[in-house]
PAFIZA-478334 format. One record per residue (C-alpha): residue number from 1; residue in one letter; x, y, z. Coordinates in nm, 2 decimals, always signed. Layout:
N
NUM:A:X:Y:Z
...
END
This chain:
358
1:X:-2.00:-0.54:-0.13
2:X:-2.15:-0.48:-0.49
3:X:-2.13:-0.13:-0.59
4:X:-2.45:+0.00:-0.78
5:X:-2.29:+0.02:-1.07
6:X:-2.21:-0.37:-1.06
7:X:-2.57:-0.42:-0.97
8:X:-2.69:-0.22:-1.25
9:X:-2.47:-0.45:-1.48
10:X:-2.60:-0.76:-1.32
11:X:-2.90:-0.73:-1.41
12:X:-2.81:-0.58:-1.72
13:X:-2.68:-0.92:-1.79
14:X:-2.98:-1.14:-1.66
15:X:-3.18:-0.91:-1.87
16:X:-3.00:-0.99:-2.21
17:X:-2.98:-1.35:-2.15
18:X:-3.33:-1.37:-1.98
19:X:-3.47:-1.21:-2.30
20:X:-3.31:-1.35:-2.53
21:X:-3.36:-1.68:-2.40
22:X:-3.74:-1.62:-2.41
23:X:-3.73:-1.47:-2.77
24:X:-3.60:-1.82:-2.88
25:X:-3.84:-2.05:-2.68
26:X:-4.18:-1.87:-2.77
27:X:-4.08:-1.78:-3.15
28:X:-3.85:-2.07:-3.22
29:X:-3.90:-2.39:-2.98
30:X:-4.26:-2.35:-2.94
31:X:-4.34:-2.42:-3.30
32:X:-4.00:-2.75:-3.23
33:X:-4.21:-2.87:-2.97
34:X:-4.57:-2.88:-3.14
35:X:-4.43:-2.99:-3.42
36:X:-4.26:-3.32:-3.24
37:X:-4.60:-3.36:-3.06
38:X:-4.79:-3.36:-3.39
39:X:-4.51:-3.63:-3.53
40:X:-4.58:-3.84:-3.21
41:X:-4.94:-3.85:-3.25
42:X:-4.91:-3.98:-3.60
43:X:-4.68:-4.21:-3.52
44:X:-4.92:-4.33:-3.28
45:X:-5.24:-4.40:-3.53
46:X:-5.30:-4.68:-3.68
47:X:-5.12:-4.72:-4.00
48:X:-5.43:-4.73:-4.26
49:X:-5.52:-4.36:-4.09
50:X:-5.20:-4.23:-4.11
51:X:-5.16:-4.32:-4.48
52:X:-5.48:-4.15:-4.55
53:X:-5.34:-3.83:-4.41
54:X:-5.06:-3.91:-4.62
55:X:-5.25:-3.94:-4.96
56:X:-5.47:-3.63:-4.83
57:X:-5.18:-3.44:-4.86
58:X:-5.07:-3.47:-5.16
59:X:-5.38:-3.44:-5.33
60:X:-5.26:-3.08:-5.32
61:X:-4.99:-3.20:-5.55
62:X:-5.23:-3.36:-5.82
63:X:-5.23:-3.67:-5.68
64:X:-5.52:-3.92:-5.65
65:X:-5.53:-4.28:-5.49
66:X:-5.58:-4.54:-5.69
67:X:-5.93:-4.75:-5.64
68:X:-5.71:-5.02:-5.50
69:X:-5.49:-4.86:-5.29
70:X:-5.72:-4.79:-5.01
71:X:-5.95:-5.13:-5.00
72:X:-5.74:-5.40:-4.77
73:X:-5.56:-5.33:-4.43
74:X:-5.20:-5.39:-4.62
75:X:-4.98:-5.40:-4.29
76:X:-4.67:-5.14:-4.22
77:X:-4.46:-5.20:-4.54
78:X:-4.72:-5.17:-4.83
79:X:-4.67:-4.98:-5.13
80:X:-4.94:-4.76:-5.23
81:X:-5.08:-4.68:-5.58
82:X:-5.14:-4.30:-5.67
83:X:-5.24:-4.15:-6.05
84:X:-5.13:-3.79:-6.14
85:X:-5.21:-3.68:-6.50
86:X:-5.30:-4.06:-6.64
87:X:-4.91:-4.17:-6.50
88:X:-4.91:-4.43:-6.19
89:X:-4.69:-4.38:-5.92
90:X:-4.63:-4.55:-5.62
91:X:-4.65:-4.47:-5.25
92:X:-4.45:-4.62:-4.95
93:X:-4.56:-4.48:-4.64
94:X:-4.31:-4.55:-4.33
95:X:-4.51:-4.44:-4.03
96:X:-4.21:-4.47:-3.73
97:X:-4.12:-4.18:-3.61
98:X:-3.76:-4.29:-3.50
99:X:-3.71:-4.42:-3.87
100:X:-3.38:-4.36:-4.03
101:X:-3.40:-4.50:-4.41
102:X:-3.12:-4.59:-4.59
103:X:-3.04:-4.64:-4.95
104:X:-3.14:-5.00:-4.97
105:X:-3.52:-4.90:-4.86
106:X:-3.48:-4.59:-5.13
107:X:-3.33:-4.89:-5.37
108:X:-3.63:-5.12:-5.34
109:X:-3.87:-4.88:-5.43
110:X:-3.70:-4.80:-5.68
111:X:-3.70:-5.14:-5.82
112:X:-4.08:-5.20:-5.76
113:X:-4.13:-4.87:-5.96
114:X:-3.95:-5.05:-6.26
115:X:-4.10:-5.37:-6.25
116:X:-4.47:-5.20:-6.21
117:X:-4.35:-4.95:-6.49
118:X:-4.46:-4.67:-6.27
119:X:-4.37:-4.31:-6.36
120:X:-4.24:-4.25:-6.02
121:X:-4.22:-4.31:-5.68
122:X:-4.25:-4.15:-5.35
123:X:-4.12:-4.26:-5.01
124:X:-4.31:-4.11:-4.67
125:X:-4.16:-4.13:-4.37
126:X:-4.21:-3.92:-4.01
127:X:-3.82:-4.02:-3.96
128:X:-3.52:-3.92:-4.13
129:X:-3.33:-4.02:-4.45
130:X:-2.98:-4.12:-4.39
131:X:-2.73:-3.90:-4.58
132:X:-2.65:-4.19:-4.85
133:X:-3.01:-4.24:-4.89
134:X:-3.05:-3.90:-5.07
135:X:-2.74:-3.91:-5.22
136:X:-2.85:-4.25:-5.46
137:X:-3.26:-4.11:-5.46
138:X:-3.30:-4.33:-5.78
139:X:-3.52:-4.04:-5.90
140:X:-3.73:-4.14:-5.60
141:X:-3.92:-3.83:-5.41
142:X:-3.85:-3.81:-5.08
143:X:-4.03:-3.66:-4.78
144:X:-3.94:-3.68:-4.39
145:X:-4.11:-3.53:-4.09
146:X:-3.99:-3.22:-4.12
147:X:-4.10:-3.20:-4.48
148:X:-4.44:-3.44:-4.40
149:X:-4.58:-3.24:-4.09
150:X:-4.65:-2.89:-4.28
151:X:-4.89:-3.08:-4.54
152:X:-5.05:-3.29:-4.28
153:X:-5.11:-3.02:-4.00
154:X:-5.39:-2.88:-4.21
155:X:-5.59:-3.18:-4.21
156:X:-5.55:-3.26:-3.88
157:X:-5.91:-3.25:-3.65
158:X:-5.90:-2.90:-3.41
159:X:-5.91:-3.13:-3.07
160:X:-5.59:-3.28:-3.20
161:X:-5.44:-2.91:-3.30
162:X:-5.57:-2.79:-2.93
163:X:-5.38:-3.03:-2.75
164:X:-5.11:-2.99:-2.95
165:X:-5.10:-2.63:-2.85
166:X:-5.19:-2.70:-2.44
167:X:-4.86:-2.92:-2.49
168:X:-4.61:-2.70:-2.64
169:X:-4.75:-2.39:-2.47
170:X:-4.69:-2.57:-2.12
171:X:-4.36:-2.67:-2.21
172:X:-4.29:-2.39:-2.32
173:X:-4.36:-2.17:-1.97
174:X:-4.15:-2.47:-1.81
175:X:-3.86:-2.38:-2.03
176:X:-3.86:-2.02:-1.97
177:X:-3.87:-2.07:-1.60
178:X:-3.58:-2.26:-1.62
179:X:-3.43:-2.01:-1.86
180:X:-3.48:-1.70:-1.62
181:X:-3.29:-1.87:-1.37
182:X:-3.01:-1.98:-1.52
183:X:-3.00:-1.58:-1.69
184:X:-3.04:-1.51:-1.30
185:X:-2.78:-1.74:-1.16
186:X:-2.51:-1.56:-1.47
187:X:-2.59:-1.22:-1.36
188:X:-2.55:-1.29:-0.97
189:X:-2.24:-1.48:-1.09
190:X:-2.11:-1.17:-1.28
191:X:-2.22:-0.88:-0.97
192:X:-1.96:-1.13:-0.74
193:X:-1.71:-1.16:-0.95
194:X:-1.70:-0.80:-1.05
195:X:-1.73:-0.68:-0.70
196:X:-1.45:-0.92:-0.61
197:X:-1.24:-0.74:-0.82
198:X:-1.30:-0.40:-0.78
199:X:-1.26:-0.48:-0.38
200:X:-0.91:-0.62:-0.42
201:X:-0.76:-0.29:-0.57
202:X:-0.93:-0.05:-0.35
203:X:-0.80:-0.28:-0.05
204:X:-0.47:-0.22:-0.16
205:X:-0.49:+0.10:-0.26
206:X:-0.64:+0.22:+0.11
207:X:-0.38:-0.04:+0.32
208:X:-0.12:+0.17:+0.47
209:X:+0.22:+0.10:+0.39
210:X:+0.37:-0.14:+0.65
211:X:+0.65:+0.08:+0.81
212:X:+1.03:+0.00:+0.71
213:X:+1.23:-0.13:+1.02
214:X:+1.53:-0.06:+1.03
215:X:+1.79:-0.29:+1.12
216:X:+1.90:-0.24:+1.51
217:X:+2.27:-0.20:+1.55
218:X:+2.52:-0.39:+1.61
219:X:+2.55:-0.39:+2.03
220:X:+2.92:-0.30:+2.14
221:X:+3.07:-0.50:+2.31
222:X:+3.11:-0.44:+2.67
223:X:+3.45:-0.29:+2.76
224:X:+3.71:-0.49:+2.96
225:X:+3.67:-0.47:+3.25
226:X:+3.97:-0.26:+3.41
227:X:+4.20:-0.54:+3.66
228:X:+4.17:-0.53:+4.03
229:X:+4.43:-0.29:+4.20
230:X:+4.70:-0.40:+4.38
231:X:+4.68:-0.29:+4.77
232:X:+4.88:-0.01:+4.80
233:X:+5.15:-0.09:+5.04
234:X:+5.08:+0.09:+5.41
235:X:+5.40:+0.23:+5.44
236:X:+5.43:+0.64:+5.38
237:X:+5.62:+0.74:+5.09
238:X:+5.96:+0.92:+5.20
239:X:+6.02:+1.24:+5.16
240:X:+6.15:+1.32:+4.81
241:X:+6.06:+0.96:+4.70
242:X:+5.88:+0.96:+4.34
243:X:+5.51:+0.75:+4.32
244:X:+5.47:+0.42:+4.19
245:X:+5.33:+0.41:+3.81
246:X:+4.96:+0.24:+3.81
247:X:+5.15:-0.11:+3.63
248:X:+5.40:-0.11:+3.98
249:X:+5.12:-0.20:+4.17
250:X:+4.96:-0.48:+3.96
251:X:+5.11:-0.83:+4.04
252:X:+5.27:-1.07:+3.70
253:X:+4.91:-1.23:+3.60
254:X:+4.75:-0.88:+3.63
255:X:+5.03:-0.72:+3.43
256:X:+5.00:-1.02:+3.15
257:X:+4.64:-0.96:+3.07
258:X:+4.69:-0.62:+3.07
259:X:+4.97:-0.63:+2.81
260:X:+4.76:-0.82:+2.60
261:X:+4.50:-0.62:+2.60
262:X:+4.66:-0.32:+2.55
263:X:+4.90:-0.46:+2.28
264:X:+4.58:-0.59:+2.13
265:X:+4.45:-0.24:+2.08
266:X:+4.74:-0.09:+1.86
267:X:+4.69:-0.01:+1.56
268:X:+4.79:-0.26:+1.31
269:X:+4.79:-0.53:+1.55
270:X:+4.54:-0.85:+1.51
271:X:+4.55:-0.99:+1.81
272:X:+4.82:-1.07:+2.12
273:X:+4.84:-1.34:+2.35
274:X:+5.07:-1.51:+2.56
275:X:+5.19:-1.86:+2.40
276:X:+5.42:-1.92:+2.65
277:X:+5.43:-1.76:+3.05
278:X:+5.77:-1.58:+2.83
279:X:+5.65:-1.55:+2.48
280:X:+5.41:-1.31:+2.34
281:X:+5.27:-1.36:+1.99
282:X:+5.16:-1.08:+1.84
283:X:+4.95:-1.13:+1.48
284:X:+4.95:-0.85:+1.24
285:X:+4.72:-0.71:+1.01
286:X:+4.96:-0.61:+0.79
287:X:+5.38:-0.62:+0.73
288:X:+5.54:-0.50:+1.03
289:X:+5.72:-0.16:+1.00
290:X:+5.88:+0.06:+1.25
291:X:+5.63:+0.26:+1.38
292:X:+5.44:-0.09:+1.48
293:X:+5.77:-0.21:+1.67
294:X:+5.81:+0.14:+1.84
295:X:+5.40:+0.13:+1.99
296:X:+5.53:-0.29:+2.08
297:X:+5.79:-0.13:+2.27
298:X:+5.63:+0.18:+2.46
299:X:+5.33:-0.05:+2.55
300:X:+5.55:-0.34:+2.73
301:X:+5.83:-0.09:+2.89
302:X:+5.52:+0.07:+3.13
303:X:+5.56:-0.32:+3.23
304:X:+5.91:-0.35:+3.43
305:X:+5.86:-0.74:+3.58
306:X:+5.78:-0.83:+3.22
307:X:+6.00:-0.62:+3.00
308:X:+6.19:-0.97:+2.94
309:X:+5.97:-1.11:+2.80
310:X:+6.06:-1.31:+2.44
311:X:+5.80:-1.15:+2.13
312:X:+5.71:-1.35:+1.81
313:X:+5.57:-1.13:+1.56
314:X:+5.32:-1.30:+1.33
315:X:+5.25:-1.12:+0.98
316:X:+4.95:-1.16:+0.78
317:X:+4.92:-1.49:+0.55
318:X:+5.06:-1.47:+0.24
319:X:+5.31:-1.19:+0.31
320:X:+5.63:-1.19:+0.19
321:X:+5.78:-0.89:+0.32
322:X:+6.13:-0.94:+0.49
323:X:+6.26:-0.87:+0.90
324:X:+6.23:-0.57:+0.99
325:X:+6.45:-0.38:+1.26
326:X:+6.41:-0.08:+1.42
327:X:+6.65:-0.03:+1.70
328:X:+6.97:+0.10:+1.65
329:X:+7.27:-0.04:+1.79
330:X:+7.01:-0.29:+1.94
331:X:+6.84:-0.04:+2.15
332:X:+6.48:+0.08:+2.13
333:X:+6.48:+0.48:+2.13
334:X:+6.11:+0.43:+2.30
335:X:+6.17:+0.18:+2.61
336:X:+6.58:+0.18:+2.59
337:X:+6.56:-0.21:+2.59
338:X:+6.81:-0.40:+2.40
339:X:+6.66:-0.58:+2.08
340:X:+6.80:-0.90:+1.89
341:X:+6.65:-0.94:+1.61
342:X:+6.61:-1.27:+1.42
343:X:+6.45:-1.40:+1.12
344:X:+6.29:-1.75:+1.12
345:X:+6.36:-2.06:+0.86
346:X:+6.00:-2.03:+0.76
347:X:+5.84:-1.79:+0.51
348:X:+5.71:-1.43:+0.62
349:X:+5.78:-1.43:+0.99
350:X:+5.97:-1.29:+1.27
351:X:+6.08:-1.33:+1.63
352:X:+6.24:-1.03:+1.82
353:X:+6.39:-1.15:+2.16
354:X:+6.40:-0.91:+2.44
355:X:+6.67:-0.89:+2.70
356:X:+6.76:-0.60:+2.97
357:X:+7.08:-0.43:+2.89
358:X:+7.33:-0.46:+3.15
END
């Protein structure tokens, strides 16, 4: 919505261009427009009268028409014969309003005022003279409508000068109308576009920040599920006979997954599945050493029915680090199983076999 102070300058605006519009019209165009209503109303006499208004005029310039020069009607193109100080001169009078003489018409005249022996000429026209036309005058005075009007307005009949005056005053008010809306139409312009812009900021300025969201974590993923128990055989322990461990009771499936799982979970350790129902490959995250081969160990001896079992130890890609062996004497110090270790053909990995000691 337009502030006051945009309003204020809106109509600042019409008022400048409004006002200055109407300064021109009444002081300049006025006097443009009577001035092109007085050329069209002599271009509309007849030509004898308009060449008396001619003559006329320059009788303020010590001219005087020849007996001659005024008798017969002499048609559009006659030339005219004028005295000034005892010297003849000669007239052409072009009445056409939309003339536009060149340097030929300027030419002939000139050659008429040689062969009469005249002491000068002088071409009349209510058009214009074509740039080349005054550039080769011949010594030839020349007048246009511009020129023309000022010395025949005086001697023009006051009907005439009235109408000429209704005229331009009427178009005149017409123009100014038309002036005060366009000046109108700007300044309305201006108040939008001013108010546009002074809305877009303050918009801005008064939005409240959209809040940051953060990014939700990462859900966990759900922990394994634990495996079914085994059923607990019905039979009482014996007196003196020592519990079961919580692996006894799960059957060969149960106690694969659950060596994989928790093999899985040691540190250092990728991954570890069963390749084979008696190989387990284990993938490392880094070069085996012997603290990984002792948590191997511990994690499969809580396992009896599976303790057996053949490992393949994967290292990372690219490694190069040799076999490593951590039993002595081929025995585990953490699950007291016999080890043989064996290095494969191929690059950066190991197998360990498992067997029970006899």
């Amino acid at each position: 919505m337009p502030t006051t102070w945009n309003v204020l300058t809106a109509i600042a605006i019409t008022t400048l261009i409004g006002g200055s519009l109407t300064a021109y019209l009444w002081q300049v165009r006025r006097r443009q427009l009577k001035v092109a209503g007085g050329l069209a109303a002599l271009a509309a006499m007849r030509w004898r009268e308009f060449a008396h208004f001619v003559i006329e005029a320059l009788q303020a310039q010590g001219f005087e028409a020849a007996q001659e020069a005024v008798l017969p009607e002499r048609g559009q193109h006659p030339d005219l014969t004028l005295t000034r100080d005892d010297q003849t001169w000669l007239l052409s009078c072009k009445q056409g309003a939309n003339y536009r003489i060149s340097a030929e018409q300027v030419a002939e005249l000139a050659a008429a005022v040689r062969f009469e022996g005249a002491a000068g000429g002088i071409l009349a026209t209510l058009g214009r003279f074509q740039p080349e036309a005054r550039k080769h005058d011949h010594g030839m005075e020349l007048i246009d409508g511009s020129t023309l009007w000022p010395l025949i307005e005086p001697l023009l009949p006051p009907s005439l000068h009235e109408d000429l005056e209704q005229r331009a005053h009427a178009d005149t008010i017409r123009h100014t109308v038309a002036a005060w809306i366009i000046a109108l139409a700007v300044g309305a312009t201006a108040a939008t576009l001013m108010a546009t812009g002074t809305a877009e900021p303050t918009a801005a300025r008064d939005r409240p920040a959209a809040p940051v969201t953060q990014p939700a974590p990462a859900a966990a993923p759900p922990p394994a599920a634990p495996p079914p128990a085994a059923p607990v055989a019905s039979a009482p322990l014996g007196a003196g006979a020592e519990p079961a461990s919580p692996a006894a009771l799960l059957n060969e499936p149960e106690q694969r997954s659950a060596i994989a799982r928790d093999v899985s979970s040691l540190p250092g350790i990728e991954r570890a599945l069963w390749s084979t129902r008696s190989t387990l490959l284990i993938e490392l995250q880094r070069d085996p050493g012997a603290e990984v081969v002792e948590d191997i160990c511990a994690t499969i001896g809580r396992y009896p029915d599976l303790s057996a079992s053949r490992l393949q130890l994967q290292p990372p890609s690219g490694s190069t680090a040799a076999a490593h062996s951590r039993c002595a004497g081929n025995r585990c110090d953490t699950c007291n199983t016999g080890f043989i270790a064996m290095v494969s053909s191929m690059p950066a990995a190991w197998r360990l076999s498992r067997s029970l000691s006899a």
